[in-house]
N, C-alpha and C positions, 0 to 999 in steps of 0.2 A: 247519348253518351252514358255509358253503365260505367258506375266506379266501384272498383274493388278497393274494400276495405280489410284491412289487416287482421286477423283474426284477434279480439279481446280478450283479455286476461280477465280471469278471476274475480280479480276485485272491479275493475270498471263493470263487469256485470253483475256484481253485486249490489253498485252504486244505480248504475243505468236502470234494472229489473227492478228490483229491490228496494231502493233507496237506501239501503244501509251499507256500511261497512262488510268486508268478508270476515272479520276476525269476531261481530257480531254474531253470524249464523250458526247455528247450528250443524255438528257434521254431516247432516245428511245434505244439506242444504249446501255446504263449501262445497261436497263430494259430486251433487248437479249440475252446479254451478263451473267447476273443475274439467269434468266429463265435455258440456258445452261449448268452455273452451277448447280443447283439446280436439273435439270434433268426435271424440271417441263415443260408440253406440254401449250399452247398458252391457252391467258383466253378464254372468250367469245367470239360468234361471232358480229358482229361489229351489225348486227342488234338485235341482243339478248341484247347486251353493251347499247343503243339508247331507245331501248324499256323499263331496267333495269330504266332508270333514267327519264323517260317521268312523265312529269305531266300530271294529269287529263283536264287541260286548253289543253294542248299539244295534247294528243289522241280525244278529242272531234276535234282542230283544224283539225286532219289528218282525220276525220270522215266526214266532213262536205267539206273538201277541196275532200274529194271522191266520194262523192255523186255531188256536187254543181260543180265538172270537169267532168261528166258521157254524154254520150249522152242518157241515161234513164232521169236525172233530165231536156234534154235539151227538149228531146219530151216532156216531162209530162209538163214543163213551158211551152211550145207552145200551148199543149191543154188547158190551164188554162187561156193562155192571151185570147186563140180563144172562150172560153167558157164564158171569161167576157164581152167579147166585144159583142158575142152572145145575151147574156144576157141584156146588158145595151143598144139594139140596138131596136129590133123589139119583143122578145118576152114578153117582160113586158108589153110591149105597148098591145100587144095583148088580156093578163090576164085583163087590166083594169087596171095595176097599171103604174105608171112612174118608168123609171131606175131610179136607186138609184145613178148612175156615168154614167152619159149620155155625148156622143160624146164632146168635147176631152177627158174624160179618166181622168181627173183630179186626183181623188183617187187612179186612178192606177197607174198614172205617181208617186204621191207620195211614194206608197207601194213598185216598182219597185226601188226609189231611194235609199228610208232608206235599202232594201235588200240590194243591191248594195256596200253603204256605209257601213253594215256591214259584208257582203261576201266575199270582195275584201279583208282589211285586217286579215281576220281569213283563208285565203288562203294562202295570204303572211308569216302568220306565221306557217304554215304547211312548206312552201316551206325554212325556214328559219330552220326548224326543217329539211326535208329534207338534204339540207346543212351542218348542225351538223352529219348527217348521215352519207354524203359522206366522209366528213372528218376524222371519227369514220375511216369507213371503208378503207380509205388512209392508216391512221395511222399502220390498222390491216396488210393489202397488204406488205409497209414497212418492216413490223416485220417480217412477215412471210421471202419474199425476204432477208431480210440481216439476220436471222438464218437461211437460207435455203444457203445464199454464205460462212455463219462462218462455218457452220457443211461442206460444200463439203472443204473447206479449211483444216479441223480438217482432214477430211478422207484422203483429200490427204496426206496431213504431214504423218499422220500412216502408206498408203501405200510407200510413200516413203520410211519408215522407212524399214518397212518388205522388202522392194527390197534391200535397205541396209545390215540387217543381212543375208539375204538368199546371196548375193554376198559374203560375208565374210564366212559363210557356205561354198560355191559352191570353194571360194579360198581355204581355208582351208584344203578340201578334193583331194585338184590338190599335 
């Protein structure tokens, strides 16, 4: 004889799992406990979650912190400084004309700074967005882990139970 049980609310498996109250727990903890009952599987993935709520300041940041952290942008900046320096050294001189940023670099020291000053923090806010990631995906890890210890919790209880009736059975028929 298989009996179906009604699905539990919230708080009874809070009390049942747990031993505590639901208005005790913790959000992430009511939000499991919620999900369980409901029957409902986990939202989104933690990068899907991150990506959901990104602003366009945001994915430009993670664009340019990818490119501008690359060993492609680091050669292609080496041949650029080598091709200025090139330049503003002996072949203009050659054409007849004078460098336009001749030895120190003056122009380029500037060009190199203002990048810099704005590089550095549109990096930082990639890495900041990163950070909200991790934590995204903590939060997801968490949930997953403590529905994954409530449900082996839940099945134990049940198989104890069935070891229970099947002993009362197996008495029974002595």
């Amino acid at each position: 004889m298989i009996m179906h049980k009604t699905p539990k609310t919230p708080d009874e498996l809070a009390q049942e799992l747990l031993g505590r109250l639901f208005e005790e727990l913790d959000g992430e903890e009511q939000r499991v406990l919620q999900r369980i009952a409901s029957g409902t599987l986990l939202g989104r993935d933690a990068h899907e979650e991150a990506a959901a709520h990104a602003t366009f300041g945001q994915r430009l940041a993670d664009r340019v912190a990818a490119i501008g952290g690359s060993w492609g942008f680091i050669g292609g900046f080496v041949v650029v400084l080598l091709g200025w320096m090139l330049v503003n050294s002996r072949v203009l001189e050659s054409l007849g004309i004078g460098p336009f940023d001749a030895y120190p670099y003056i122009f380029l020291n500037l060009i190199l700074s203002m990048l810099a000053a704005i590089q550095a923090p549109v990096i930082m806010m990639s890495q900041n967005r990163q950070s909200e990631k991790d934590r995204i995906a903590a939060r997801h890890d968490y949930e997953v882990n403590l529905r994954t210890q409530l449900e082996i919790i839940r099945l134990h209880r049940r198989f104890d139970l069935l070891l229970e009736r099947l002993q009362i059975v197996i008495e029974g028929d002595d």
